[in-house]
PDB file with SEQRES, HELIX, SHEET and CRYST1 records, atoms N, CA, C and O in Angstrom:
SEQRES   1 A   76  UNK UNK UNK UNK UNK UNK UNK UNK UNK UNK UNK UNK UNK          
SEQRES   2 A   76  UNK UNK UNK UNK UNK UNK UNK UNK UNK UNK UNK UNK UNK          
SEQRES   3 A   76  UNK UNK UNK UNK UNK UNK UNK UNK UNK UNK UNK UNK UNK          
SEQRES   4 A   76  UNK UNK UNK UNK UNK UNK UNK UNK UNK UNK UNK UNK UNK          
SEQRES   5 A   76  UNK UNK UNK UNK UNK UNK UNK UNK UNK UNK UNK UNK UNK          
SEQRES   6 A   76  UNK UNK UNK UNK UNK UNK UNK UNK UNK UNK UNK                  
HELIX    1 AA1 UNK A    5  UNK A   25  1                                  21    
HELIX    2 AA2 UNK A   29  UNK A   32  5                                   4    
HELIX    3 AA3 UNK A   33  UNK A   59  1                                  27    
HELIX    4 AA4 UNK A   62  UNK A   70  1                                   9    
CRYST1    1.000    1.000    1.000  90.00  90.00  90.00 P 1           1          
ATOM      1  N   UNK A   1      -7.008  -8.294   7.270  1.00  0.00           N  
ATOM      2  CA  UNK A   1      -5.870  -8.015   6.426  1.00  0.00           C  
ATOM      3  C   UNK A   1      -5.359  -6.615   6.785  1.00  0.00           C  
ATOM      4  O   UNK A   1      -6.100  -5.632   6.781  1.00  0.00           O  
ATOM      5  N   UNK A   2      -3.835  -6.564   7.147  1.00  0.00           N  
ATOM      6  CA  UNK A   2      -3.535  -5.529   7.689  1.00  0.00           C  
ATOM      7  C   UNK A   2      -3.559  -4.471   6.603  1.00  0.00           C  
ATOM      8  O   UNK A   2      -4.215  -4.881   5.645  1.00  0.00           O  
ATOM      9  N   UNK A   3      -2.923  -2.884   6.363  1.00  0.00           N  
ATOM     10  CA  UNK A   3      -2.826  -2.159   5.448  1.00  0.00           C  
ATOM     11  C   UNK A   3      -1.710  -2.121   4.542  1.00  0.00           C  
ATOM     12  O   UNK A   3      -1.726  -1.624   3.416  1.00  0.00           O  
ATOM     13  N   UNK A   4      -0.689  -2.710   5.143  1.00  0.00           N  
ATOM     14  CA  UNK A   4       0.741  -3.277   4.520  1.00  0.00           C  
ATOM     15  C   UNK A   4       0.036  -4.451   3.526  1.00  0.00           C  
ATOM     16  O   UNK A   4       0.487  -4.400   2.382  1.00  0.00           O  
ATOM     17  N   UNK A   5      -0.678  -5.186   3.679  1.00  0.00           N  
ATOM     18  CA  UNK A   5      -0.807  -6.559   2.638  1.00  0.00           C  
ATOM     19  C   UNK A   5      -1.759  -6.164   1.585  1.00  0.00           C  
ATOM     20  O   UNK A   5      -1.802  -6.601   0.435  1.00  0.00           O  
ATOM     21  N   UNK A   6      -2.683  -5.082   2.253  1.00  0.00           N  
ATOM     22  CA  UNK A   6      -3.607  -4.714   1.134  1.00  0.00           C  
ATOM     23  C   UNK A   6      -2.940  -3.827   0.223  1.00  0.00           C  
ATOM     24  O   UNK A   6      -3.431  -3.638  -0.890  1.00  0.00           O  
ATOM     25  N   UNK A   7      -1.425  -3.024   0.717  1.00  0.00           N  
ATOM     26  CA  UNK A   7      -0.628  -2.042  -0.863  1.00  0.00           C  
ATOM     27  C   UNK A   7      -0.200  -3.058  -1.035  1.00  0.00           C  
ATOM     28  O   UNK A   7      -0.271  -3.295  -2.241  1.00  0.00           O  
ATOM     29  N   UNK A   8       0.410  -4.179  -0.293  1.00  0.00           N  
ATOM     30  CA  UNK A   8       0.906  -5.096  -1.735  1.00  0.00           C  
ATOM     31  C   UNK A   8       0.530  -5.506  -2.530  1.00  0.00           C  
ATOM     32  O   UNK A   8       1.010  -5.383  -3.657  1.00  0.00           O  
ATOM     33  N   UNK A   9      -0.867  -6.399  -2.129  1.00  0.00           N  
ATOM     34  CA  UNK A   9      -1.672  -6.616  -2.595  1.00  0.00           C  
ATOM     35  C   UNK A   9      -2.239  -6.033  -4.577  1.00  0.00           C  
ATOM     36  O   UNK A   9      -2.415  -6.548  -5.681  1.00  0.00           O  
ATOM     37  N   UNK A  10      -2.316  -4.479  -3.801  1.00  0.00           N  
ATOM     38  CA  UNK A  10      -2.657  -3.654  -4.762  1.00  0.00           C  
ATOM     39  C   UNK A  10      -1.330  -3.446  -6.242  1.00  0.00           C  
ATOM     40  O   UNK A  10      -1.645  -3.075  -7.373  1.00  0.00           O  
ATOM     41  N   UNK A  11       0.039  -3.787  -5.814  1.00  0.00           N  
ATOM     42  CA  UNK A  11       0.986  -3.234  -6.418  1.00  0.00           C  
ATOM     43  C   UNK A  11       0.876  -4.693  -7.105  1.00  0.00           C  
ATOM     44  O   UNK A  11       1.722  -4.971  -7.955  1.00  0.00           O  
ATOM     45  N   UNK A  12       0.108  -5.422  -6.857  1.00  0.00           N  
ATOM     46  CA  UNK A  12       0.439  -6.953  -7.707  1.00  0.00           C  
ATOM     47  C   UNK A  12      -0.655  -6.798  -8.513  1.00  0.00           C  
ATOM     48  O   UNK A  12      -0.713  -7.083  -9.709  1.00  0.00           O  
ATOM     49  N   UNK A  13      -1.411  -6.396  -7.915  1.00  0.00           N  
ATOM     50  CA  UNK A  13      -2.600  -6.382  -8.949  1.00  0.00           C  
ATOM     51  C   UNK A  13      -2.249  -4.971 -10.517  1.00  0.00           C  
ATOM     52  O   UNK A  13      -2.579  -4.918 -11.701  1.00  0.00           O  
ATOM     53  N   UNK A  14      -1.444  -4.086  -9.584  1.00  0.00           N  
ATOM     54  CA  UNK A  14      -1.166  -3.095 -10.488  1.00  0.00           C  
ATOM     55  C   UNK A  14      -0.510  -3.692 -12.088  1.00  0.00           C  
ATOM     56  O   UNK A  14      -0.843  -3.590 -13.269  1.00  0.00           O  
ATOM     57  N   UNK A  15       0.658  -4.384 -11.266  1.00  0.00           N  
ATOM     58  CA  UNK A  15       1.877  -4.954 -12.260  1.00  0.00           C  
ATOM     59  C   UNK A  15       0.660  -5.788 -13.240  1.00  0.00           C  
ATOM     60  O   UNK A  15       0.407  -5.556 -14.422  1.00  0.00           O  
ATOM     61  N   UNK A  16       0.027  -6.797 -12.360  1.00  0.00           N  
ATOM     62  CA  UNK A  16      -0.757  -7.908 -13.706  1.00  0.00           C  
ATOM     63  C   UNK A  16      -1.428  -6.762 -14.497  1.00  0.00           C  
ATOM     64  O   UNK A  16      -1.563  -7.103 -15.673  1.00  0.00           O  
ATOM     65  N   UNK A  17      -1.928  -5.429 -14.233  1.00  0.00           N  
ATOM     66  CA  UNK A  17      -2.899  -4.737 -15.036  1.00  0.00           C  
ATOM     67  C   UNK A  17      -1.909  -4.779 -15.869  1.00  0.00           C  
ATOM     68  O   UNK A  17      -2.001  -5.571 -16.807  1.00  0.00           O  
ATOM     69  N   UNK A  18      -0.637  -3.886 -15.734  1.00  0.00           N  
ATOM     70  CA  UNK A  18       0.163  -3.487 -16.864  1.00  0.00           C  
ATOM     71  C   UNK A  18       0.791  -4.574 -17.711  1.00  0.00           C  
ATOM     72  O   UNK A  18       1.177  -4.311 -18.850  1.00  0.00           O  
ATOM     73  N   UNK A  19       0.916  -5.913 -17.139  1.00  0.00           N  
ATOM     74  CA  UNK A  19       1.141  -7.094 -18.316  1.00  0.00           C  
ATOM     75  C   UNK A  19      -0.040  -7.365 -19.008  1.00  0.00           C  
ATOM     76  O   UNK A  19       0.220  -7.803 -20.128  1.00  0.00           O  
ATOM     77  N   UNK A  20      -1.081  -7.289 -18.812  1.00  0.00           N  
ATOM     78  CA  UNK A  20      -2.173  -7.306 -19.398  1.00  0.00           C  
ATOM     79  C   UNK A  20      -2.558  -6.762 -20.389  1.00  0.00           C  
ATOM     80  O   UNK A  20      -3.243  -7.237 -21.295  1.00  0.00           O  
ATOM     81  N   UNK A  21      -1.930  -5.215 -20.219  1.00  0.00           N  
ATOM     82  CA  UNK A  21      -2.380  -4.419 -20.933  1.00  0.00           C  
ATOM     83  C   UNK A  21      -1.321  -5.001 -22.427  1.00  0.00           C  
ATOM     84  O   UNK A  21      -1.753  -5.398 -23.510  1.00  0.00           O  
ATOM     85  N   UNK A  22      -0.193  -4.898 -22.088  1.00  0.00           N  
ATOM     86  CA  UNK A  22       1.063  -4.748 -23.282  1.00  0.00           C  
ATOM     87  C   UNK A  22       0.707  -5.394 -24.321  1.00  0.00           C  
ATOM     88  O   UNK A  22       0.933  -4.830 -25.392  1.00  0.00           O  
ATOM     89  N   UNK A  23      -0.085  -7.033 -24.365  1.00  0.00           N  
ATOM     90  CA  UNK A  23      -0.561  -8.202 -25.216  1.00  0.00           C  
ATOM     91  C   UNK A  23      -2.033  -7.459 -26.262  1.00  0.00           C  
ATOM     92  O   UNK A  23      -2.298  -7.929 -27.368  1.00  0.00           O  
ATOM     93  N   UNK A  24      -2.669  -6.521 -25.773  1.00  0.00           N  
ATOM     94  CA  UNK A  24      -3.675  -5.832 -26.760  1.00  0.00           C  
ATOM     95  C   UNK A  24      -2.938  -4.816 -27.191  1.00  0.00           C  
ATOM     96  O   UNK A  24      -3.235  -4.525 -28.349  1.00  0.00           O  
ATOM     97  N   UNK A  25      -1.856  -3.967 -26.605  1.00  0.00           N  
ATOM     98  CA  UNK A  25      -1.323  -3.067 -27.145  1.00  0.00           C  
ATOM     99  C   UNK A  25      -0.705  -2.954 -28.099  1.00  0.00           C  
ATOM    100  O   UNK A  25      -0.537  -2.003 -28.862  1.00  0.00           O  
ATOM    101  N   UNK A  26      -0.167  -4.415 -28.076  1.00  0.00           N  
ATOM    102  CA  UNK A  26       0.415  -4.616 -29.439  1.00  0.00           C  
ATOM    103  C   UNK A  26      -0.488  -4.701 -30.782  1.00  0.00           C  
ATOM    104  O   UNK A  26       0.084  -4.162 -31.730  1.00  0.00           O  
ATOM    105  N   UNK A  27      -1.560  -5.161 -31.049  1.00  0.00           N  
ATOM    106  CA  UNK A  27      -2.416  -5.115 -31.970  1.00  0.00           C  
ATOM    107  C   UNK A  27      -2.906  -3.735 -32.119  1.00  0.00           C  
ATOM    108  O   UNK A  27      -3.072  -3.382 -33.287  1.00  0.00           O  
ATOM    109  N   UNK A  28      -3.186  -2.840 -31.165  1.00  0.00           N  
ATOM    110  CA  UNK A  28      -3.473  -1.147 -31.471  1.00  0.00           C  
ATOM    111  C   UNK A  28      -3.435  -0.697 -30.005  1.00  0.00           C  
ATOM    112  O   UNK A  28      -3.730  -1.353 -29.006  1.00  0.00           O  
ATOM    113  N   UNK A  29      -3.135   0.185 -30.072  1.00  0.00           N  
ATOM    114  CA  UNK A  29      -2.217   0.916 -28.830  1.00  0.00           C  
ATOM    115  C   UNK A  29      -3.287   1.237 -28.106  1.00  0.00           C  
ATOM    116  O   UNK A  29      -3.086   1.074 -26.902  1.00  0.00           O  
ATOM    117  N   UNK A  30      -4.816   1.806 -28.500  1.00  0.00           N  
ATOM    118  CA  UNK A  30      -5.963   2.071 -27.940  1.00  0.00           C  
ATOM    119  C   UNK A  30      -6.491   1.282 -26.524  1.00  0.00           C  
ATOM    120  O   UNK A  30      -7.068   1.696 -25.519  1.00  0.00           O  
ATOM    121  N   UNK A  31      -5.951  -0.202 -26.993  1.00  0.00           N  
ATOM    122  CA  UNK A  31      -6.209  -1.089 -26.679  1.00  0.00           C  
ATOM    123  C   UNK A  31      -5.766  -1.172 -25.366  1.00  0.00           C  
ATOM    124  O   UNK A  31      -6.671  -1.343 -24.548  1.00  0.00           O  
ATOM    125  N   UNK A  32      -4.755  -1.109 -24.973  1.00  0.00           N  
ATOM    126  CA  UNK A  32      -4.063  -1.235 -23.679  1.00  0.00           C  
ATOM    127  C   UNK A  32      -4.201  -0.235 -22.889  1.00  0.00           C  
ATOM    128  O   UNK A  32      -3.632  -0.382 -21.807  1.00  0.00           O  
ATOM    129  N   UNK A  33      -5.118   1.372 -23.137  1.00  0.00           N  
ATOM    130  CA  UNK A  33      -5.818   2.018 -22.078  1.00  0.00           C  
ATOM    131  C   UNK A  33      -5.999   1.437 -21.225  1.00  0.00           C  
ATOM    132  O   UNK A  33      -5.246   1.243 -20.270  1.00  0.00           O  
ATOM    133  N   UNK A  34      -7.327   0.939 -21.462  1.00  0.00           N  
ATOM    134  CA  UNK A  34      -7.837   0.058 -19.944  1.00  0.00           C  
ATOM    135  C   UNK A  34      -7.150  -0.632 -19.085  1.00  0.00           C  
ATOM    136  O   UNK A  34      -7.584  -0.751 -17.939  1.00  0.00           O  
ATOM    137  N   UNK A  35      -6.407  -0.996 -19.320  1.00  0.00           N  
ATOM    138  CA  UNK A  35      -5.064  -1.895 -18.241  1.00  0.00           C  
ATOM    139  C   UNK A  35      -4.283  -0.909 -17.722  1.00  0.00           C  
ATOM    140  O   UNK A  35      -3.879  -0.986 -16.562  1.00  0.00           O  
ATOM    141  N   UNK A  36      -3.926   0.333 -18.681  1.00  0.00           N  
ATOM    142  CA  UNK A  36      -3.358   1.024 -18.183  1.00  0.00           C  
ATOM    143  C   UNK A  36      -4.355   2.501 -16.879  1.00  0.00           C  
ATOM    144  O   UNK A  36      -3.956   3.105 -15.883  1.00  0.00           O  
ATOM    145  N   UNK A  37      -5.135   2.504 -17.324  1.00  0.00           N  
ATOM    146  CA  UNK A  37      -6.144   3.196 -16.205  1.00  0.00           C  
ATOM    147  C   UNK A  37      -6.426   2.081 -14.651  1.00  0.00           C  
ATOM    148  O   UNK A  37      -6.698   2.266 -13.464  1.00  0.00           O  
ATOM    149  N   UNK A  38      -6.169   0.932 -15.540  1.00  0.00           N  
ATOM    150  CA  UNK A  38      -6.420  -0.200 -13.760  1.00  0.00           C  
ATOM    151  C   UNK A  38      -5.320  -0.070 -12.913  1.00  0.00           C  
ATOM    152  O   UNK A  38      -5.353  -0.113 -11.684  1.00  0.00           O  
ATOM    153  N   UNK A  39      -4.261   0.104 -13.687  1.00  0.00           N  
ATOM    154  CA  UNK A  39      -2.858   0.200 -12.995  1.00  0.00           C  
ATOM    155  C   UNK A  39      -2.871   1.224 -12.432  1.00  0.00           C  
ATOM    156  O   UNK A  39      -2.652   1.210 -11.221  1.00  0.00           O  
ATOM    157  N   UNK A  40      -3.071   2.185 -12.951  1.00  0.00           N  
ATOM    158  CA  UNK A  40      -3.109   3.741 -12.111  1.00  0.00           C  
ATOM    159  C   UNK A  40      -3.950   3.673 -10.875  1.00  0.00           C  
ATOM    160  O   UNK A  40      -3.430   3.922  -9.788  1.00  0.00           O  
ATOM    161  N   UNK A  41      -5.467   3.289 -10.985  1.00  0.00           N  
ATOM    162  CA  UNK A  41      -6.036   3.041 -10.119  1.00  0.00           C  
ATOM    163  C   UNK A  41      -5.842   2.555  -8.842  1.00  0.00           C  
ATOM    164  O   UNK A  41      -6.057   3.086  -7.752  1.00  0.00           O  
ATOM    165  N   UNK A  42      -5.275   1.142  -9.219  1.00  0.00           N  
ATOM    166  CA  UNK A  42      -4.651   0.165  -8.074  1.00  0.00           C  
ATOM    167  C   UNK A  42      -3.085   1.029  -8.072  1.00  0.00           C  
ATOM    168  O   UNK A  42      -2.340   0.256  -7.469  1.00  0.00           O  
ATOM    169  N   UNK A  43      -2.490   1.934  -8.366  1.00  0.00           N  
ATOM    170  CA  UNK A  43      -1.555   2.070  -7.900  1.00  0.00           C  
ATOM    171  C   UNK A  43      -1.509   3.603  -6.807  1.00  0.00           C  
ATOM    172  O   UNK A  43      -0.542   3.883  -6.099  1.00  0.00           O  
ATOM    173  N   UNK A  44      -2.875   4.493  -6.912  1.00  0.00           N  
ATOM    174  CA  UNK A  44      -3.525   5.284  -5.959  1.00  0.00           C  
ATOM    175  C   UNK A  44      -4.076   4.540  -4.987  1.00  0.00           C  
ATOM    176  O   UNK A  44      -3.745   5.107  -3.945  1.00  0.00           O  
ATOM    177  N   UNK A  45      -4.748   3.564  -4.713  1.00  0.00           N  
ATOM    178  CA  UNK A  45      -5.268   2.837  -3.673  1.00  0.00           C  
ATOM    179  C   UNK A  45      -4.139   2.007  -2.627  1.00  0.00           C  
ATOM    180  O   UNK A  45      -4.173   1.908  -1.401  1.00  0.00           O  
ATOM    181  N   UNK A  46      -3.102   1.442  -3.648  1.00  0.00           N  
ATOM    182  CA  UNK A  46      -1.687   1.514  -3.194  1.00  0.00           C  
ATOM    183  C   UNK A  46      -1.401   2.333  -2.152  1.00  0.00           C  
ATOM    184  O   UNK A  46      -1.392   2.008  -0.965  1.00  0.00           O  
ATOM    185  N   UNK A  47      -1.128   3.582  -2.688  1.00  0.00           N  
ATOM    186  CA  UNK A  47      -0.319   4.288  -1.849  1.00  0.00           C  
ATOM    187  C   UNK A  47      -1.424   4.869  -0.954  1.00  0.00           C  
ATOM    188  O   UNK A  47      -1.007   4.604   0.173  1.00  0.00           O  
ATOM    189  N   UNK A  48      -2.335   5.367  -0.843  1.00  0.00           N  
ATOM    190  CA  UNK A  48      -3.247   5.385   0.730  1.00  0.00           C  
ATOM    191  C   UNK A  48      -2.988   4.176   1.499  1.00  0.00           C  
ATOM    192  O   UNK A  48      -2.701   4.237   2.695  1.00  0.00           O  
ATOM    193  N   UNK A  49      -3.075   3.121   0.883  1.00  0.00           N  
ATOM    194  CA  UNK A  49      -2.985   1.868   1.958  1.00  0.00           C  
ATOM    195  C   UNK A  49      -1.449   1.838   2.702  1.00  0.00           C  
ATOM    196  O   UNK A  49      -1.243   1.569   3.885  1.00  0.00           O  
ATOM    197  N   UNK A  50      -0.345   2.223   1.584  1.00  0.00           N  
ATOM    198  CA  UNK A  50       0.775   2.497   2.410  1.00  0.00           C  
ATOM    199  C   UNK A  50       0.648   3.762   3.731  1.00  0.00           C  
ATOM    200  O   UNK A  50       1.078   3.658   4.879  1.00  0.00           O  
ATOM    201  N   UNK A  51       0.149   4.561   3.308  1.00  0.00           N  
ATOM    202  CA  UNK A  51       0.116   5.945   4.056  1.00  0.00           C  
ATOM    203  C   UNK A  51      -0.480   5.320   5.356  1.00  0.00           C  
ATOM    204  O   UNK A  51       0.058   5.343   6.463  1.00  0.00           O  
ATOM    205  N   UNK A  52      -1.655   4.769   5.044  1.00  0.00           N  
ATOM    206  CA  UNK A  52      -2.253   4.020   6.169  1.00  0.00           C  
ATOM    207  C   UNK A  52      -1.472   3.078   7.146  1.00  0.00           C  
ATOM    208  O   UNK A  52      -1.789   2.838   8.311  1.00  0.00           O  
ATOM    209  N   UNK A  53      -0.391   2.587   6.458  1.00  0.00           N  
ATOM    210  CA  UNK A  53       0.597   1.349   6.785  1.00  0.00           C  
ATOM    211  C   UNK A  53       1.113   2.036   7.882  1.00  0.00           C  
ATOM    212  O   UNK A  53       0.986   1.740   9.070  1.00  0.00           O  
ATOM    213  N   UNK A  54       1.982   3.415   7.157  1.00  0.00           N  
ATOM    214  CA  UNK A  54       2.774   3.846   8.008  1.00  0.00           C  
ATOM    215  C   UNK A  54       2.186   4.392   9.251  1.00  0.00           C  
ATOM    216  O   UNK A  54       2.720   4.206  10.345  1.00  0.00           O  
ATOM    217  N   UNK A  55       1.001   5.119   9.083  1.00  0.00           N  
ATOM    218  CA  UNK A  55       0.258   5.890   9.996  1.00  0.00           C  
ATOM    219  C   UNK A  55       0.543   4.992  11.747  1.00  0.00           C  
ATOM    220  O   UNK A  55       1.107   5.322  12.790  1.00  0.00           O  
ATOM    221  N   UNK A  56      -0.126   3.894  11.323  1.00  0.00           N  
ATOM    222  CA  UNK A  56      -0.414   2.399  11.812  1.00  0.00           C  
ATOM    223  C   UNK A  56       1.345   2.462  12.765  1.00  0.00           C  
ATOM    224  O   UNK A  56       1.312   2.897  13.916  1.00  0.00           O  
ATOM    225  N   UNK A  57       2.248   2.168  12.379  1.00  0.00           N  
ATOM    226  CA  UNK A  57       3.240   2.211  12.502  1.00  0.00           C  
ATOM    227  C   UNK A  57       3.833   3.217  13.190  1.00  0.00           C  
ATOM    228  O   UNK A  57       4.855   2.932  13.813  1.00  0.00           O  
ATOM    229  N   UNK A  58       3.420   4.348  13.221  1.00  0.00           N  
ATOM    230  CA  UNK A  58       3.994   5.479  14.012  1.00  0.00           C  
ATOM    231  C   UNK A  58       3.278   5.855  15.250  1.00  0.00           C  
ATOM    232  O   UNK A  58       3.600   6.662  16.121  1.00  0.00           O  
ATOM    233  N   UNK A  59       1.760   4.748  15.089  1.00  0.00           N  
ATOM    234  CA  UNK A  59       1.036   5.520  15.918  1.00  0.00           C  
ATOM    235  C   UNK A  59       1.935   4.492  17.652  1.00  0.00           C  
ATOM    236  O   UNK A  59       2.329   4.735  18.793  1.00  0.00           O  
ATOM    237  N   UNK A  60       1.750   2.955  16.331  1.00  0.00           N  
ATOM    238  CA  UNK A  60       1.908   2.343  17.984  1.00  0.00           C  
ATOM    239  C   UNK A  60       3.305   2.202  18.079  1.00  0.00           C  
ATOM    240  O   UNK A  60       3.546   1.256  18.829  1.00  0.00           O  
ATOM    241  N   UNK A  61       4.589   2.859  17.541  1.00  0.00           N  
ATOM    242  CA  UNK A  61       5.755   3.690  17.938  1.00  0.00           C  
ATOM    243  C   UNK A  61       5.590   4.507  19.536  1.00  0.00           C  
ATOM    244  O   UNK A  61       6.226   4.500  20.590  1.00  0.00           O  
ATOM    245  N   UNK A  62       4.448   5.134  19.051  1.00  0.00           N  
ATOM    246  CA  UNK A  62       4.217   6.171  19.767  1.00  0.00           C  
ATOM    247  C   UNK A  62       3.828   5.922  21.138  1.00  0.00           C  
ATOM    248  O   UNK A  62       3.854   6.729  22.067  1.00  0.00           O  
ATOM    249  N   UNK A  63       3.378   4.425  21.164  1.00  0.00           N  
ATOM    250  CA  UNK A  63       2.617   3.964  22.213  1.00  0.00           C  
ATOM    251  C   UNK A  63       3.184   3.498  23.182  1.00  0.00           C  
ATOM    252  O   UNK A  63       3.065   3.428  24.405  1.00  0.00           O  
ATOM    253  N   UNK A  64       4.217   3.006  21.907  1.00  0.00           N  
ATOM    254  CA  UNK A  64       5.308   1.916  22.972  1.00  0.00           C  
ATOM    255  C   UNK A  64       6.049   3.053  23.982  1.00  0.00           C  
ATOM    256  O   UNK A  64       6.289   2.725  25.144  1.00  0.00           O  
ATOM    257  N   UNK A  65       6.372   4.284  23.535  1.00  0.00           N  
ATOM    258  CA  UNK A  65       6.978   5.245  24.181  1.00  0.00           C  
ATOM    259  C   UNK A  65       6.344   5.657  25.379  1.00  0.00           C  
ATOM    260  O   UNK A  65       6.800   5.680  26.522  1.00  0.00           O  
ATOM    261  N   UNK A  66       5.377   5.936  25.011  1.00  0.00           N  
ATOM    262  CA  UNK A  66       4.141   6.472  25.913  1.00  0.00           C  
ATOM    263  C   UNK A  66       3.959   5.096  26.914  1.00  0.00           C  
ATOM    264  O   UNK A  66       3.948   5.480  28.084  1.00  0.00           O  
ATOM    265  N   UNK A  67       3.877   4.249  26.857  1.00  0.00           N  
ATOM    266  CA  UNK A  67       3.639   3.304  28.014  1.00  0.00           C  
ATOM    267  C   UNK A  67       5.212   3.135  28.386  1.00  0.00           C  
ATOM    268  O   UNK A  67       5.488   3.379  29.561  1.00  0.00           O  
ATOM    269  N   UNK A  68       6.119   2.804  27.657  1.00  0.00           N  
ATOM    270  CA  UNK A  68       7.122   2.628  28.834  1.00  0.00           C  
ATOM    271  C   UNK A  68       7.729   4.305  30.091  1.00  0.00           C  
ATOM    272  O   UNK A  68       8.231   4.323  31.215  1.00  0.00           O  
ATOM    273  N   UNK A  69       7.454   5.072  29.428  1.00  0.00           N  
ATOM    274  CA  UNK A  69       7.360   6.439  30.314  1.00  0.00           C  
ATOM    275  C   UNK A  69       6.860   6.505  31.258  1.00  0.00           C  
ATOM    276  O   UNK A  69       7.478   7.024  32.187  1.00  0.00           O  
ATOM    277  N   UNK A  70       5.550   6.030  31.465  1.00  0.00           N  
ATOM    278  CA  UNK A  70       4.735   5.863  32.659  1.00  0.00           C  
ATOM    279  C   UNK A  70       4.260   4.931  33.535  1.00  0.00           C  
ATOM    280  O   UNK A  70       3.287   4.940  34.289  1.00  0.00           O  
ATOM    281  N   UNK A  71       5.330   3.915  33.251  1.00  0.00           N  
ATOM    282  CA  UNK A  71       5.986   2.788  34.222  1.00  0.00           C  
ATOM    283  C   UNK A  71       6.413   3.135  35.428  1.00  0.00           C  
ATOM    284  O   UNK A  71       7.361   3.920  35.453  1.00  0.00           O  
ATOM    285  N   UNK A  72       5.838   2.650  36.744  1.00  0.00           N  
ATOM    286  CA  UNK A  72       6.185   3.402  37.923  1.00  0.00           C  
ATOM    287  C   UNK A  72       8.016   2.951  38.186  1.00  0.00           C  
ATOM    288  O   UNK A  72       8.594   1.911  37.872  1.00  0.00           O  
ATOM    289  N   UNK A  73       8.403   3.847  38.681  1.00  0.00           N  
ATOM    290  CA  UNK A  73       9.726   3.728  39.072  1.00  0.00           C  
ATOM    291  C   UNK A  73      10.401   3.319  40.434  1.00  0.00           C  
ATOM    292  O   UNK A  73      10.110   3.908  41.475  1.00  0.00           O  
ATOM    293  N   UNK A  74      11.357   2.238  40.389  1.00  0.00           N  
ATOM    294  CA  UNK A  74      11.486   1.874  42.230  1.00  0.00           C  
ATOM    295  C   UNK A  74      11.967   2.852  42.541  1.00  0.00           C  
ATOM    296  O   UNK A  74      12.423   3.774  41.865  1.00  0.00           O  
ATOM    297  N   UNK A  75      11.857   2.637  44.064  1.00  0.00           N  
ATOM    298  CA  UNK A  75      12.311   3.603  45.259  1.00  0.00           C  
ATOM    299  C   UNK A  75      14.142   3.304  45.373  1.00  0.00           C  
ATOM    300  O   UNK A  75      14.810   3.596  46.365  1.00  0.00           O  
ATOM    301  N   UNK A  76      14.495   2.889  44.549  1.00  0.00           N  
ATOM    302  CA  UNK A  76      16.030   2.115  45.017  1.00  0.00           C  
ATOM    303  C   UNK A  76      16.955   3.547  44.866  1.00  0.00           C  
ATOM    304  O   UNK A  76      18.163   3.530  45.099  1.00  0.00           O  
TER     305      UNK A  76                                                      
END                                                                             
């Protein structure tokens, strides 16, 4: 699983924390902490996995550059 599917991943899991949470919150507000600390959680693990995404992304940017540069060139 690449690092792009695992922040999505994470941002879905975030959202269900925070619907989760709203249905106890309504009975006492205490209540919907915990959903709301999962969301935060999964929404820091999120964004490393994006950071990671991009990293990923710039590196083999970088590559593609780097190999077509040092493609031998004809004599024409």
């Amino acid at each position: 699983m690449t690092a792009a599917r695992k922040a999505r991943a994470c941002h879905a899991g975030a959202l269900a924390a925070i619907v989760s949470a709203i249905y106890p919150a309504t009975q006492q507000p205490a209540f919907g902490i915990p959903g709301l600390v999962a969301a935060v959680i999964l929404l820091l693990v999120s964004a490393s996995y994006d950071r990671e995404a991009r990293e990923d992304a710039d590196r083999a940017r970088r590559q593609v550059v780097v190999d077509t540069d040092q493609q031998p060139r004809s004599a024409a």
